[in-house]
Backbone as CSV, one residue per row, in Angstrom:
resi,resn,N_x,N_y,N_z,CA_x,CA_y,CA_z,C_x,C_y,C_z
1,UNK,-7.228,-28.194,-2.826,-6.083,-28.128,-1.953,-5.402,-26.765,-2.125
2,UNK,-4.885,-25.858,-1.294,-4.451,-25.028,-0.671,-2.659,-25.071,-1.216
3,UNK,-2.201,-24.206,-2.767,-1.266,-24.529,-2.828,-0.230,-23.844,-2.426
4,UNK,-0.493,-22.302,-1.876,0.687,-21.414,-1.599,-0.229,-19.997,-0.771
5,UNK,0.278,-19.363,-0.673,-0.823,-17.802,-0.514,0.154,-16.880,-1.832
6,UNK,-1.010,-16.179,-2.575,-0.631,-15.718,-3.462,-0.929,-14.243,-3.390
7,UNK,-1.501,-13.780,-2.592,-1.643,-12.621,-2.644,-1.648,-11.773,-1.174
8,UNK,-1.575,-10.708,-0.716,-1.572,-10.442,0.826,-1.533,-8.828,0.424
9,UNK,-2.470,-8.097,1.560,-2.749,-6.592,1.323,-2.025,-5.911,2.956
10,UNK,-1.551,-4.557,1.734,-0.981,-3.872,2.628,-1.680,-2.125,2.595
11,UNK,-3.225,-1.683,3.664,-3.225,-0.827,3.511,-2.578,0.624,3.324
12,UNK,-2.925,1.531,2.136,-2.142,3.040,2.111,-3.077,3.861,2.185
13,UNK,-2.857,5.609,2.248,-3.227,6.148,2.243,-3.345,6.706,0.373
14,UNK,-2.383,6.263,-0.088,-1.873,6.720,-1.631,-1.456,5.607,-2.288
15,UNK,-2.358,5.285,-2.993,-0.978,4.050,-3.979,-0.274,4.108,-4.779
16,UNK,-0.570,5.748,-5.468,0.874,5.583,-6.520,2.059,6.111,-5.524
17,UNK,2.128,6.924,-4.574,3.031,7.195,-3.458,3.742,6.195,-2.766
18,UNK,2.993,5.085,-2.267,2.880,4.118,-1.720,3.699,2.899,-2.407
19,UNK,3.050,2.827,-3.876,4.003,1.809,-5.034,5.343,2.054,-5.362
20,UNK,5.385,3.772,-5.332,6.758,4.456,-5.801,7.491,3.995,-4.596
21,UNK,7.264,3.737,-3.534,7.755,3.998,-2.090,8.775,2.531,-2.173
22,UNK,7.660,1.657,-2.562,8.011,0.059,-2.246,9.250,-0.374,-3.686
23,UNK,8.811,0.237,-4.913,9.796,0.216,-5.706,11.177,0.483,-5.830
24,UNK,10.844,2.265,-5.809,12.317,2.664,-5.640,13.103,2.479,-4.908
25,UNK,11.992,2.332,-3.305,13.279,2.020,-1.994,13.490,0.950,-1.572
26,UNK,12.456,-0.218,-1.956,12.984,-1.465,-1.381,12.809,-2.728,-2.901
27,UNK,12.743,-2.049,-3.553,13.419,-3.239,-4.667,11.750,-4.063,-5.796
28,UNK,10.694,-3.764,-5.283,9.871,-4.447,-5.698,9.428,-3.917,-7.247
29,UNK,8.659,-4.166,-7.779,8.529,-3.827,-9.029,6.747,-3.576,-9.085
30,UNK,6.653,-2.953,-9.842,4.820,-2.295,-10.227,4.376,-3.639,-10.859
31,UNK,3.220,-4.144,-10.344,2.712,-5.314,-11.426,1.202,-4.886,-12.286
32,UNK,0.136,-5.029,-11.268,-1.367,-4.854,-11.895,-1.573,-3.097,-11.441
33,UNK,-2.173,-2.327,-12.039,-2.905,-1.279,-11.729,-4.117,-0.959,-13.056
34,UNK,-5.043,-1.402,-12.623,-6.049,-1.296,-13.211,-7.156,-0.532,-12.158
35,UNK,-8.021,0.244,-13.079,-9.248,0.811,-12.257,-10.499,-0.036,-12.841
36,UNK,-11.255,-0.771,-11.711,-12.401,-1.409,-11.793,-13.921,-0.461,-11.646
37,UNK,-13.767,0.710,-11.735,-15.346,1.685,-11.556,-15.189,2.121,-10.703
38,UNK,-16.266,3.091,-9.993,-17.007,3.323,-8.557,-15.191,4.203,-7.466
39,UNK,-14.339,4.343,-8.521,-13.356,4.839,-7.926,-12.374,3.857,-7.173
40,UNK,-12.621,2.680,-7.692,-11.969,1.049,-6.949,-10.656,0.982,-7.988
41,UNK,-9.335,0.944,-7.257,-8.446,1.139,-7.845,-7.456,-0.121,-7.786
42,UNK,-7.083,-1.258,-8.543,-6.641,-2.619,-7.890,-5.200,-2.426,-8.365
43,UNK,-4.060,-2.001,-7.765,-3.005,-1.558,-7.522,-1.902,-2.697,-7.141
44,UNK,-1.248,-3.308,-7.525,-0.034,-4.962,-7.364,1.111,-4.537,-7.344
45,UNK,2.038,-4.632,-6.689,3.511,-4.834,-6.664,4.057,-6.532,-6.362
46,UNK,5.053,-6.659,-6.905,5.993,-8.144,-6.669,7.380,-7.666,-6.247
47,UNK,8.079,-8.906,-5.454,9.202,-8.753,-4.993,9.809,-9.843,-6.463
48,UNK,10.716,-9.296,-7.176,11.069,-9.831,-8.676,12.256,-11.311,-7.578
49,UNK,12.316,-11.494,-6.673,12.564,-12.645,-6.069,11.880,-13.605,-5.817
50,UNK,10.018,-13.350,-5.170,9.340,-14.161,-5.662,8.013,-13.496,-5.869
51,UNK,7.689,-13.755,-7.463,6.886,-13.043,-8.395,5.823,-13.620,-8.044
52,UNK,5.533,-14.926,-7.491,4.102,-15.810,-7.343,3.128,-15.298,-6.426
53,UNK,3.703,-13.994,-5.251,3.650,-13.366,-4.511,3.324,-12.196,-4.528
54,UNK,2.021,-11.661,-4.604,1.526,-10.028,-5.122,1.107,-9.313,-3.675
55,UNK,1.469,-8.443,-3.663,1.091,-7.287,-2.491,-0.019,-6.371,-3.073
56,UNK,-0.908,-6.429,-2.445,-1.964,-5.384,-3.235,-2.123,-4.113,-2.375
57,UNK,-2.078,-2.862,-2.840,-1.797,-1.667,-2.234,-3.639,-0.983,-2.026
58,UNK,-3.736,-1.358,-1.036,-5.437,-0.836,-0.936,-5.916,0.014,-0.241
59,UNK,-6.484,0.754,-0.558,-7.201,2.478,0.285,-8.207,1.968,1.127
60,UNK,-8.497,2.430,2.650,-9.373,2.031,2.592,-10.712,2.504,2.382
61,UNK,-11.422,1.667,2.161,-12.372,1.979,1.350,-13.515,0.491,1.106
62,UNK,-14.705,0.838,-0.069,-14.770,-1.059,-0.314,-13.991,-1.990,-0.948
63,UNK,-14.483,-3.095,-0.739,-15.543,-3.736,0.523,-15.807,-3.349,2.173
64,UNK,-14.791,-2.485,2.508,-15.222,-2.028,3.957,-16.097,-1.245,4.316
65,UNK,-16.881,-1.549,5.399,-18.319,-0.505,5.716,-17.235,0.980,6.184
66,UNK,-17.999,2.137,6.212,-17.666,3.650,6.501,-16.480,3.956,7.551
67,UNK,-17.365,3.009,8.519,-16.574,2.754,9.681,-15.152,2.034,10.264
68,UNK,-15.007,0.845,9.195,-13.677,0.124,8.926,-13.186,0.290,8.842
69,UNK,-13.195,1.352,7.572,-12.085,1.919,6.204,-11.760,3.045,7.233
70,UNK,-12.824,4.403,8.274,-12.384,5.255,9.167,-11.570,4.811,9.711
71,UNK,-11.303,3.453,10.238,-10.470,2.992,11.832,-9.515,2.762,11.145
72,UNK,-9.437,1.738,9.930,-8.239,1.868,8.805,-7.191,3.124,8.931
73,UNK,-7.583,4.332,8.300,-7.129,5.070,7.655,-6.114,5.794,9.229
74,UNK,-7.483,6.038,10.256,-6.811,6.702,11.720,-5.868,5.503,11.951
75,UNK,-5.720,4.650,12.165,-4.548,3.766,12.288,-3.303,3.809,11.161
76,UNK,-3.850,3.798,10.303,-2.726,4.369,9.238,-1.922,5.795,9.844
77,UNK,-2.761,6.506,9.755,-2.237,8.058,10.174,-1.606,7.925,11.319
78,UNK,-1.744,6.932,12.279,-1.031,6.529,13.574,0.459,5.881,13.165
79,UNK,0.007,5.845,12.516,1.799,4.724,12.568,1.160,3.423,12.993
80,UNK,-0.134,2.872,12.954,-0.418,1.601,14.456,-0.415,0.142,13.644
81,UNK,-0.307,0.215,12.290,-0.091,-1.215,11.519,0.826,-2.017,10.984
82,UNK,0.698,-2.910,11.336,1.915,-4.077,10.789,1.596,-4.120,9.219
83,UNK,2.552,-4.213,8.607,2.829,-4.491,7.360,3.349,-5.685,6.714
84,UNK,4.867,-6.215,6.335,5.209,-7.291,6.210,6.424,-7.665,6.354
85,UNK,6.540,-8.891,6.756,8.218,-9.389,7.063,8.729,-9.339,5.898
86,UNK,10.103,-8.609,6.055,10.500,-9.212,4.302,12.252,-9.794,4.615
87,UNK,12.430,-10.909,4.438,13.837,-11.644,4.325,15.172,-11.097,3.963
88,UNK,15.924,-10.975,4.468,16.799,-10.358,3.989,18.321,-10.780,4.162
89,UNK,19.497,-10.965,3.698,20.708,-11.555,3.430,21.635,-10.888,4.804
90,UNK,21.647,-9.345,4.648,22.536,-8.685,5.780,21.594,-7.808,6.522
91,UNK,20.736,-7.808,7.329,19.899,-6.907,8.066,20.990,-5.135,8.781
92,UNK,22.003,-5.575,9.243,22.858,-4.572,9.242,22.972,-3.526,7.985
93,UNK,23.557,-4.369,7.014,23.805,-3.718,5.905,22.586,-3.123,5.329
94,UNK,21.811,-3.627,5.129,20.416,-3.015,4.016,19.618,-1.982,5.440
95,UNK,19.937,-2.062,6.023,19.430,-1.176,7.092,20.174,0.408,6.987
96,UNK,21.458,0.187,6.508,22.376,1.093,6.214,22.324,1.868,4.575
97,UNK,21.934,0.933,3.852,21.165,0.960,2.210,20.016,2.114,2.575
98,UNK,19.076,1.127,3.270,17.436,2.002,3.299,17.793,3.535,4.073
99,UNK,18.554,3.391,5.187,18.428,4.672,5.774,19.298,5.842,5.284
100,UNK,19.952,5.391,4.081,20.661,6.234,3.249,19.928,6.995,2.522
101,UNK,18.460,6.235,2.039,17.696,6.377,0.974,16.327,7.207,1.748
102,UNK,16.792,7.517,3.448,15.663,8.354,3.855,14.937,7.116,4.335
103,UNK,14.893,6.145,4.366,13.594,5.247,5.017,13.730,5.684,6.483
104,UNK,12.396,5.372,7.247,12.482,5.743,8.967,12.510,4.305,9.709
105,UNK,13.142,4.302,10.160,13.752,3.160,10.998,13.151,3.530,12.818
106,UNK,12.214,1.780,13.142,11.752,2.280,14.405,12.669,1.852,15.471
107,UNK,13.622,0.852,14.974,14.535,0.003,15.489,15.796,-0.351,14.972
108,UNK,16.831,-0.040,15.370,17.984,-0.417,14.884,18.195,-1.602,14.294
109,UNK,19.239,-2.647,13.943,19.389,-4.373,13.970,19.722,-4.261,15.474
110,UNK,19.026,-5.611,15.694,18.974,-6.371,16.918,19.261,-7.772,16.887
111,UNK,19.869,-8.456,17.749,20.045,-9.694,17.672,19.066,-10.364,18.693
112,UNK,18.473,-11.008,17.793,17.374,-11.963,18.164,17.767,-13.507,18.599
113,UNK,16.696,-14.235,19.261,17.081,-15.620,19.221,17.210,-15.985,17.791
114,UNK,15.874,-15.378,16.404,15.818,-16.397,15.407,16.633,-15.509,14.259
115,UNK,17.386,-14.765,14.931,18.079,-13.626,13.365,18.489,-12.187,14.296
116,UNK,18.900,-11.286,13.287,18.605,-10.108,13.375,17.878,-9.683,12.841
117,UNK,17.376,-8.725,13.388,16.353,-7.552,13.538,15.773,-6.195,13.326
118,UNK,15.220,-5.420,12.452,15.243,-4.025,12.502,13.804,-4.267,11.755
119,UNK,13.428,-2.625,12.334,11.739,-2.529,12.151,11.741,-1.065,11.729
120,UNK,11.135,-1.037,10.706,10.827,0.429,9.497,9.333,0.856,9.089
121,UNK,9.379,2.004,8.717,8.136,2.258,8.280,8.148,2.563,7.053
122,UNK,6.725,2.198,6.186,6.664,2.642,4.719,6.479,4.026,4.877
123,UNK,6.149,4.673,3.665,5.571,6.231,3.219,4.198,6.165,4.108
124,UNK,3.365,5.397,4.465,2.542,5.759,4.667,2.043,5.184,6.305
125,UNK,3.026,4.317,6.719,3.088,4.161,8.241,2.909,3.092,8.890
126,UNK,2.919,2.043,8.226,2.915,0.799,8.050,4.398,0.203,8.569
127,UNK,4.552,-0.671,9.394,6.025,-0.976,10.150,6.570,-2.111,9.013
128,UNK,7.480,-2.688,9.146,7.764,-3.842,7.748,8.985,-4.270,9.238
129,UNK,8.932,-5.716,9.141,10.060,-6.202,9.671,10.989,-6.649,8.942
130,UNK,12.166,-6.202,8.951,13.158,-7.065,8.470,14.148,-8.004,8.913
131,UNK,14.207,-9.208,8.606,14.970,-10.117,9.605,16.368,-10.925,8.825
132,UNK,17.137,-10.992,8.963,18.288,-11.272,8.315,17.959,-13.497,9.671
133,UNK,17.267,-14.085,8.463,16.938,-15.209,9.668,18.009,-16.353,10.183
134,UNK,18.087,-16.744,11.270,19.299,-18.003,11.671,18.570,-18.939,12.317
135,UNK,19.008,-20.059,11.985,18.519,-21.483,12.574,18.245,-21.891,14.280
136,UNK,17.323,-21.677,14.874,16.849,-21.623,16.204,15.933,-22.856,16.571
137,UNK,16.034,-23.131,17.795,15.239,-23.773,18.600,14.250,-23.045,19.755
138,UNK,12.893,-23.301,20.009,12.248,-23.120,21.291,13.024,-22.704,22.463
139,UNK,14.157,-23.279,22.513,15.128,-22.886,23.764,15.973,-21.371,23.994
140,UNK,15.948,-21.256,22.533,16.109,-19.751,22.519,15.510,-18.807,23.050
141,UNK,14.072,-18.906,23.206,13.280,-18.070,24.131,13.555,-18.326,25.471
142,UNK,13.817,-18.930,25.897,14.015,-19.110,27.177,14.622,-18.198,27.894
């Protein structure tokens, strides 16, 4: 049985750039960095809110064929990938935190049917949503 998701990857171009990025500016902490051979580098951060929860910072590279890890990386260099929602208490406010701290913001806060709203990019181009969330129904879209 299927008890949680424990792990979820967020391609970079750099991971100690990339780790420093997620640490210093948005709160997470360094967990695993170990090198496994062949230049395979297994790189972890946690949000110290919930630790059960590892982000793995991955180049691309293998397991991906030549061609993957290419479309990877040109999408990286694009700005063209989603990254991750991350929860947040005042979306206004920490929007005002991060962009103090230099983060690039693709979207202001917005008021949504299910929250507010604002959309950022990491160091390496990856969008992250942040949603400050409120209690909604289907009818909200409407």
């Amino acid at each position: 049985m299927i008890t949680n998701i424990s792990l979820v990857t967020v391609y970079c171009l750099d991971q100690d750039k990339t780790r420093d990025f997620y640490v210093e500016h948005l709160g997470f902490k360094a967990q695993a960095d170990v090198s496994m051979g062949e230049g395979f580098r297994w790189v972890t951060i946690i949000h110290p809110n919930q630790p059960e929860l590892q982000v793995t910072l991955m180049t691309p590279g293998p397991p991906l064929d030549a061609d993957a890890a290419d479309f990877i990386r040109r999408q990286l260099e694009k700005g063209q990938l989603g990254g991750l929602g991350l929860r947040v208490d005042d979306c206004r406010k920490t929007y005002q935190e991060l962009s103090a701290k230099g983060v690039t913001f693709l979207q202001e806060p917005s008021d949504r049917p299910y929250g507010v709203e604002a959309v950022m990019r990491d160091n390496t181009g990856n969008w992250l949503v942040l949603v400050e969330p409120k209690e909604f129904a289907p009818k909200n879209f409407s």
